[in-house]
C-alpha positions as CSV (number, residue, x, y, z in Angstrom):
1,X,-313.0,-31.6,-226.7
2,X,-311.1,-28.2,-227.3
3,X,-312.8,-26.6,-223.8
4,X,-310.9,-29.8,-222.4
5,X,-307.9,-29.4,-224.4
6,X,-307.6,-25.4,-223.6
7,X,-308.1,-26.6,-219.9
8,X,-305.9,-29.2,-219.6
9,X,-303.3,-26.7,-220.8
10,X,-303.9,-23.2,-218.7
11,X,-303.4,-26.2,-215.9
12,X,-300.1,-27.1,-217.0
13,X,-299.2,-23.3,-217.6
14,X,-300.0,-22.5,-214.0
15,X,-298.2,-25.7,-213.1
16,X,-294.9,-24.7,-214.5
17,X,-295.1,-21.2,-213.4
18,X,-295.4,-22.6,-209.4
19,X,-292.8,-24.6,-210.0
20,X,-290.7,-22.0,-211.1
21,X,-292.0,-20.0,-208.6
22,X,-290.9,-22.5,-205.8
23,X,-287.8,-22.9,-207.5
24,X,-286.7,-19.5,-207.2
25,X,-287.8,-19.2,-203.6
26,X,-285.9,-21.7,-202.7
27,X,-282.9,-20.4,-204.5
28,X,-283.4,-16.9,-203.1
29,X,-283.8,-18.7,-199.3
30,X,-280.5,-21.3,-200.2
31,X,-278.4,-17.9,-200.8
32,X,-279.7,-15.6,-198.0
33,X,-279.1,-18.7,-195.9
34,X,-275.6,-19.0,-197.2
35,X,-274.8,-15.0,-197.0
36,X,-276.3,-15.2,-193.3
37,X,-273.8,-18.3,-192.7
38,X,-271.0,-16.7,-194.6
39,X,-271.5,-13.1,-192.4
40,X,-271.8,-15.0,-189.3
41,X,-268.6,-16.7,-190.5
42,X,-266.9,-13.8,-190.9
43,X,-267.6,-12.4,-188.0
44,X,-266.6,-15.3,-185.4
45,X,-263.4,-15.7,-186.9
46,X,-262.9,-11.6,-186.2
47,X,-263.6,-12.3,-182.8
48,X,-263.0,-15.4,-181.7
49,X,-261.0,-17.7,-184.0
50,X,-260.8,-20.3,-181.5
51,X,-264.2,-20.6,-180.7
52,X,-264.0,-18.6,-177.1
53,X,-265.5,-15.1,-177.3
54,X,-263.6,-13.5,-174.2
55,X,-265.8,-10.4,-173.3
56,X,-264.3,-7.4,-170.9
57,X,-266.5,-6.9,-167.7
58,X,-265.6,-3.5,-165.9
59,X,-266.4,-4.0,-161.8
60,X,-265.4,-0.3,-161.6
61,X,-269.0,0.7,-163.4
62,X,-271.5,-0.5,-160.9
63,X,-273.8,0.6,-163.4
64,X,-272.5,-2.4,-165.9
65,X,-271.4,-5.3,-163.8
66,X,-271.2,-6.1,-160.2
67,X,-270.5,-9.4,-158.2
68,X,-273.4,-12.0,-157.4
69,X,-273.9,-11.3,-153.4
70,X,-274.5,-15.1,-152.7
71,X,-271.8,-16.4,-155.7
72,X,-269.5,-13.5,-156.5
73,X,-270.2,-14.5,-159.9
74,X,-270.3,-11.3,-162.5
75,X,-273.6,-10.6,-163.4
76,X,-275.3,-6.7,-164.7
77,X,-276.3,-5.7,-168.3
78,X,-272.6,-6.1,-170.0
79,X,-273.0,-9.6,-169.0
80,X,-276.3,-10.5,-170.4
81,X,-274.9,-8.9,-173.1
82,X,-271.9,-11.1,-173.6
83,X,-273.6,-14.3,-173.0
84,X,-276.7,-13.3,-175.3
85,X,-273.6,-12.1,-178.2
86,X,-272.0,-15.8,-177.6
87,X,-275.5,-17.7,-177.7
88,X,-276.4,-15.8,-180.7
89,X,-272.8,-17.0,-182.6
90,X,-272.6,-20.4,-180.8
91,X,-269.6,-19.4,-179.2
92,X,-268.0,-20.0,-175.3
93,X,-267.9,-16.8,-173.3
94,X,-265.3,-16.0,-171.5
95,X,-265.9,-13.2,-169.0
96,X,-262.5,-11.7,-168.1
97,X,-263.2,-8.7,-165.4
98,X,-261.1,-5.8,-164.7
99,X,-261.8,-3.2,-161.6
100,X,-261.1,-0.1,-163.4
101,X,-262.0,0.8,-167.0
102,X,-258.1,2.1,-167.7
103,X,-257.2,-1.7,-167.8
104,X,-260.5,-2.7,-169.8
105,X,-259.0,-0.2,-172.5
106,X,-255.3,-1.4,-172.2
107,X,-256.5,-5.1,-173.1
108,X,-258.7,-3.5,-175.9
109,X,-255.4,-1.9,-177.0
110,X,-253.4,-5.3,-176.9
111,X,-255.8,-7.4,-178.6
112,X,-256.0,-9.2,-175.3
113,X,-260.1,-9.4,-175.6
114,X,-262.7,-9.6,-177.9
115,X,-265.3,-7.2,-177.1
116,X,-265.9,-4.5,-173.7
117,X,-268.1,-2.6,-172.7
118,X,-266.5,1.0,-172.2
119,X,-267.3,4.8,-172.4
120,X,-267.3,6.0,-175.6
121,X,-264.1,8.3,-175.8
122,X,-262.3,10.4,-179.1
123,X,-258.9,9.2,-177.3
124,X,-259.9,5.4,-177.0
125,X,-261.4,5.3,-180.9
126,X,-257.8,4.9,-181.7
127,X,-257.8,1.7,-180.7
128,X,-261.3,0.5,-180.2
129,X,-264.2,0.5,-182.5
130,X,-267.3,1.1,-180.9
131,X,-271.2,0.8,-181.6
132,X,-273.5,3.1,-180.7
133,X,-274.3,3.6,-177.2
134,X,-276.7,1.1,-175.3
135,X,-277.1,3.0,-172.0
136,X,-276.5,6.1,-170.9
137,X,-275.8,7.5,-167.8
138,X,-273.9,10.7,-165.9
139,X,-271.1,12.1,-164.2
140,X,-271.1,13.8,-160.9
141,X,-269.4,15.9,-158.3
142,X,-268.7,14.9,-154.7
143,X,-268.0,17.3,-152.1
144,X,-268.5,18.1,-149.0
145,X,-271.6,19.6,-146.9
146,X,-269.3,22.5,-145.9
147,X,-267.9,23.1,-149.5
148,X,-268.6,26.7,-150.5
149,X,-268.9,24.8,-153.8
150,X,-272.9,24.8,-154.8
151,X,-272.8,24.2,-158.9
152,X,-270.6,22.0,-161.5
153,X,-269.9,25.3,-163.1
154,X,-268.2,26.9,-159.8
155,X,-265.5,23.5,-159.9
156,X,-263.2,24.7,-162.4
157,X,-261.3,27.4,-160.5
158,X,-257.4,27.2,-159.2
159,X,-257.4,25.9,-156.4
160,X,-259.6,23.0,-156.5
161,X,-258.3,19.4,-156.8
162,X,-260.7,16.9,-158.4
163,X,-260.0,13.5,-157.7
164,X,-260.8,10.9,-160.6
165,X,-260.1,7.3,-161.3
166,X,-257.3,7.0,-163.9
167,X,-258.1,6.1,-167.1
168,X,-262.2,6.3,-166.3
169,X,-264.3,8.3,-169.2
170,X,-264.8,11.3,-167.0
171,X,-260.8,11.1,-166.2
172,X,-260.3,11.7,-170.3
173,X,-263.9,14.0,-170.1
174,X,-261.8,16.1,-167.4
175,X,-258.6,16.3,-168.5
176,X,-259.6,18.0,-171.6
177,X,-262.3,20.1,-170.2
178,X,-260.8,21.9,-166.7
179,X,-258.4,24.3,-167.3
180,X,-258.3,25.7,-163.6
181,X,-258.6,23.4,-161.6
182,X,-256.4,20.5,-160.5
183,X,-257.1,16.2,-161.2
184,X,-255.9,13.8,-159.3
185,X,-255.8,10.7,-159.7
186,X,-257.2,7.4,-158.0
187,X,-256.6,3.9,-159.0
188,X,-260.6,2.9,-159.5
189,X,-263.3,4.2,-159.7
190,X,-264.7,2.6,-156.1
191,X,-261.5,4.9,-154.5
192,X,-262.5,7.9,-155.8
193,X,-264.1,8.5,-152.4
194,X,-261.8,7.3,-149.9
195,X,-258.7,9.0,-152.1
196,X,-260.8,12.1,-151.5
197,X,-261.2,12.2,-147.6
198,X,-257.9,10.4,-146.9
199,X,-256.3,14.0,-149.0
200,X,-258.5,16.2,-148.3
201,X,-259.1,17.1,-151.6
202,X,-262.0,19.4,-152.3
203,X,-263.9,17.2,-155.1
204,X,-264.3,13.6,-156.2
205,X,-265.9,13.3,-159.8
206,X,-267.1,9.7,-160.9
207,X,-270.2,7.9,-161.9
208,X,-273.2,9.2,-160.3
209,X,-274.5,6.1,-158.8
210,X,-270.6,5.2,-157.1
211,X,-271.2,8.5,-155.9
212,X,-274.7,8.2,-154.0
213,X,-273.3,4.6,-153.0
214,X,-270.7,6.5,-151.1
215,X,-272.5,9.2,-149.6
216,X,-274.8,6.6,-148.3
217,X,-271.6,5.0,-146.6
218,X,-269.6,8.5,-145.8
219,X,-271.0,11.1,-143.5
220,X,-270.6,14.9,-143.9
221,X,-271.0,14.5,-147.9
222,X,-272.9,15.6,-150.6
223,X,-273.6,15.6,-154.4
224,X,-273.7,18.7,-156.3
225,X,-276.8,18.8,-158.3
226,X,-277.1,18.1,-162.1
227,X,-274.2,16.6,-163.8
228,X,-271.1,17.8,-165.3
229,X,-271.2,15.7,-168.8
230,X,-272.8,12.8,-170.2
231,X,-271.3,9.1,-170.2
232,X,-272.1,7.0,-173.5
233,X,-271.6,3.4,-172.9
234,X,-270.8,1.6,-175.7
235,X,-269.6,-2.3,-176.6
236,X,-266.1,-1.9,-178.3
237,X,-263.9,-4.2,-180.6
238,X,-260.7,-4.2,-181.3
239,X,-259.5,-2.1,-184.2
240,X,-257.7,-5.3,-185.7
241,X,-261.2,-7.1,-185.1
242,X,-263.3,-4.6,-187.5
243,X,-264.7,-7.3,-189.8
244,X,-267.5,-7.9,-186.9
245,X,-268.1,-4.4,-186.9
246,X,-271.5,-4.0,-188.4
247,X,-272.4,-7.3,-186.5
248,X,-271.8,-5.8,-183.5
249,X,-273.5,-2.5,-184.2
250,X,-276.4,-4.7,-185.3
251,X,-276.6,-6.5,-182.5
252,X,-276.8,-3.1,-180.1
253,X,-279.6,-1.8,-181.7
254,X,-281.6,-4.7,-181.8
255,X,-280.8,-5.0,-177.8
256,X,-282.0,-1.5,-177.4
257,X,-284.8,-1.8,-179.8
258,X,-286.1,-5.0,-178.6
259,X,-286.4,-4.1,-174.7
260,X,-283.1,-6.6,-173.7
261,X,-281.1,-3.2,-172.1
262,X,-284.2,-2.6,-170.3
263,X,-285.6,-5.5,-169.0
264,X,-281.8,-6.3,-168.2
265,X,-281.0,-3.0,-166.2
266,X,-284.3,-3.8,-164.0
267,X,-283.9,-7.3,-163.5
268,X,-280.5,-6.1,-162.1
269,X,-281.9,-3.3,-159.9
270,X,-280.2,-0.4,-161.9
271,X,-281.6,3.1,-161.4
272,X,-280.8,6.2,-163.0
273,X,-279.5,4.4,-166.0
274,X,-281.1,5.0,-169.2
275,X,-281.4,3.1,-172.5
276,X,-279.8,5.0,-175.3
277,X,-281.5,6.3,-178.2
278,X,-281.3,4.3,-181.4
279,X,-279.3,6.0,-184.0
């Protein structure tokens, strides 16, 4: 009878300790739940109060965005980023496109949209908090085939007038870099090319792959080789939108990390971009 009593109580001991076991669990799961809720929370109301999470699409990058050839619909990796952000909060995206990355930063600095996806820029951190790049790609030069000009190194001498489009990453890059040289300016990026020929200027800078777009569509010009700098693209906030800030950067890595960028940049046909390390 006391083998059966001593039983009949370990039983009940290990009974109670499952149950509190279980109990806590479940507590611990009820306030990660609530936390998770109470971020997400949080973070819509920093970027889209009334439930509409307008995102900045840049046609000037081709790179980023372009139009749908059958619907002229915006479609490219900023996009599937957007729509995969809004899924992911439950909110409606808006996709509000701009054809030079000057204005994308000019509604960044009015508060006009949520989140864009821009060059990451010393200047433009005063109004734009950015994550950590999720693709990388590079600015080139553009002359042409009689240009003595043979290196990025030989651009920077007086002289020389670089065209640029206003506003653009390299435009900033440039500005601060060349101290010989001349910049001109060109509405977008896409009139880099034509601003160049129809001045006869002696070098267009701009994304690499507007670049070999246009020399595919100009005669009698060429790419120099190389690159002259590095362009970081980022997705941007906001300053007065901060609170979704380590969302965001969150969200970027786990993009990167989880083969999205990729898998986006090749569903779209994009080469010569690459995915950006994570940090």
């Amino acid at each position: 009878m006391k083998l059966i009593s001593n039983f009949s109580s370990n039983i009940a001991r290990a009974l109670t300790t499952l149950a509190l076991v279980n109990s806590l669990t479940a507590c611990t799961t009820m306030t990660n739940t609530s936390a998770d809720k109470n971020s997400n929370t949080e973070v819509v109301r920093a970027l889209a109060p009334d439930g509409r999470l307008r995102a900045a699409i840049n046609f000037g990058n081709p790179i980023l965005a372009n139009k749908d050839a059958k619907t002229g619909e915006p479609v490219g990796v900023s996009v599937d980023l957007a729509r995969e952000l809004g899924r992911r909060l439950s909110l409606t995206v808006d996709l509000v496109t701009f054809t030079a990355a000057g204005k994308v930063v000019e509604a960044v600095t009015a508060n006009e949209v949520s989140i864009a996806f821009v060059a990451i820029d010393p200047q433009r951190a005063v109004s734009t908090l950015y994550t950590a790049p999720y693709v990388v790609i590079e600015g080139a030069y553009l002359v042409r085939n009689e240009s003595p000009l043979k290196a990025n190194e030989e651009v920077d001498r007086a002289g020389q007038r670089i065209v640029a489009a206003k506003g653009s990453a390299y435009d900033l890059y440039l500005s601060r870099e060349i101290k010989n040289a001349t910049i001109v300016h060109a509405p977008t990026s896409q009139a880099v090319t034509d601003t160049f020929l129809a001045q006869n200027l002696e070098v267009a800078a701009g994304v690499k792959q507007q670049l070999q777009m246009d020399a595919a569509r100009v005669p009698g010009v060429r790419l120099l080789p190389g690159r002259f700098m590095v362009i970081n693209q980022a997705m941007g906030t906001p300053i007065s939108r901060a609170a979704a800030g380590e969302y965001l950067k969150a969200f970027i890595e786990e993009m990167k990390t989880s083969g999205f960028v990729a898998a986006s940049l090749e569903r779209h046909g994009i080469n010569g971009a690459a995915v950006a390390e994570k940090t």
